[in-house]
N, C-alpha and C positions, 0 to 999 in steps of 0.2 A: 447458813450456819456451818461452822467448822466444826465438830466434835474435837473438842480434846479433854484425856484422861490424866489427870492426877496422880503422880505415886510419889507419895509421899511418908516421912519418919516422924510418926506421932507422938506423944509423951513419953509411950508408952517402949517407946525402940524399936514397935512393929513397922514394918511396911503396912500402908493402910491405900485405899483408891478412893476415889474424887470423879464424879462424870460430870464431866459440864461440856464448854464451849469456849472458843477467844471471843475476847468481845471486838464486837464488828460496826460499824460509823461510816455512814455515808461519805466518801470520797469523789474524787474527778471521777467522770464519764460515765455516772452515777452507780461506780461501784461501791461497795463495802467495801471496809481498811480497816486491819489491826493497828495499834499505838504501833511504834517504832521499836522493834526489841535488840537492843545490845548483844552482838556474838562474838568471840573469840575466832573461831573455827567452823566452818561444814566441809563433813566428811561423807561419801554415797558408800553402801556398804552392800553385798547383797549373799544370805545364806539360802543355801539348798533347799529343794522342801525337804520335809522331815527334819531339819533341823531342831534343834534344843536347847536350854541354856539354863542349865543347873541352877540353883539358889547361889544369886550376886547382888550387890547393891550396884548404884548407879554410878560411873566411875567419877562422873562430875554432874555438875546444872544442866540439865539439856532439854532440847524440844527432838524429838524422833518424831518424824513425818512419814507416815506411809505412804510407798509409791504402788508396793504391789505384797501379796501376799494377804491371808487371815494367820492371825495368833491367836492365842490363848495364854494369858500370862496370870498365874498364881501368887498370895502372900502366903507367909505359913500358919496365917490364921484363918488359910481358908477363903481368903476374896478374891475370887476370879472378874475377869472381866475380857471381852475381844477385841483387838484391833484389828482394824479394815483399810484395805485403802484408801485415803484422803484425811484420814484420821490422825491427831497428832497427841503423841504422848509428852505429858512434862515430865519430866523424870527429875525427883526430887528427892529421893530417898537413897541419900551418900551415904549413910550408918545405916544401920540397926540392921534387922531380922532381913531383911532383901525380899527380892520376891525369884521367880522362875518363869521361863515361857516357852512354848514349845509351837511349832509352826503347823497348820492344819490343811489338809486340803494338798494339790498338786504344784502349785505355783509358788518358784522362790519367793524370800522374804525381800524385797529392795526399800530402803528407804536413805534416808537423809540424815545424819547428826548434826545437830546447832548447836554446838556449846555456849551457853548464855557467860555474856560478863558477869563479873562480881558485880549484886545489887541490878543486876537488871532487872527491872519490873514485864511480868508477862500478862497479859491481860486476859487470865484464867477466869471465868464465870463458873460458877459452880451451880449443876441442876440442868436441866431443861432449856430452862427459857428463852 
């Protein structure tokens, strides 16, 4: 199972989060395969520890894939949630209220941006399962 979190802009104009997974199908060599997802761009980026990042929304569509590092990323309604290594964020929330995250622990932040195409479907499962 992949973890990935949801941040997403609700009716409401808050940032709101989502824990689920990609969803994953037996492929060649009998591994698990996500659908195919549509990207524009990947970027590797990597901030210091103790890094921070003030209340922003998400600049566009994307998947952030953790390579190294734990966060902590906040809504201002108060929903927290952690990202971990191997963990991937969908980041969904282009308007409203934003959220924040600040980086924990001794080891930079390294990760991945995907900026998804227009209409690219991701195959977000929400929950558990």
């Amino acid at each position: 199972m992949i973890r990935c979190v949801r941040l997403y802009t609700g009716a409401d104009e808050q940032s709101h989060v989502e824990i689920g997974r990609l969803d994953l199908t037996p492929g060649r060599n009998d591994d698990l395969v996500s659908a195919a997802m549509s990207s524009t761009r990947v970027t590797a980026e990597e901030t210091a520890s103790g890094g921070t990042l003030a209340w922003h929304t998400a600049p566009v569509r994307q998947l952030v894939v953790t390579l190294a590092g734990t966060l902590v990323f906040t809504t201002r309604d108060g929903e927290e949630f952690t990202l971990a290594p191997g963990d991937v964020l969908l980041a969904e929330d282009t308007v409203g209220s934003g959220h924040q995250w600040r980086l924990v622990g001794a080891n930079p932040w390294r990760r991945l941006y995907i900026v998804l195409a227009d209409g690219a479907e991701v195959p977000f499962v929400a929950g558990n399962s």
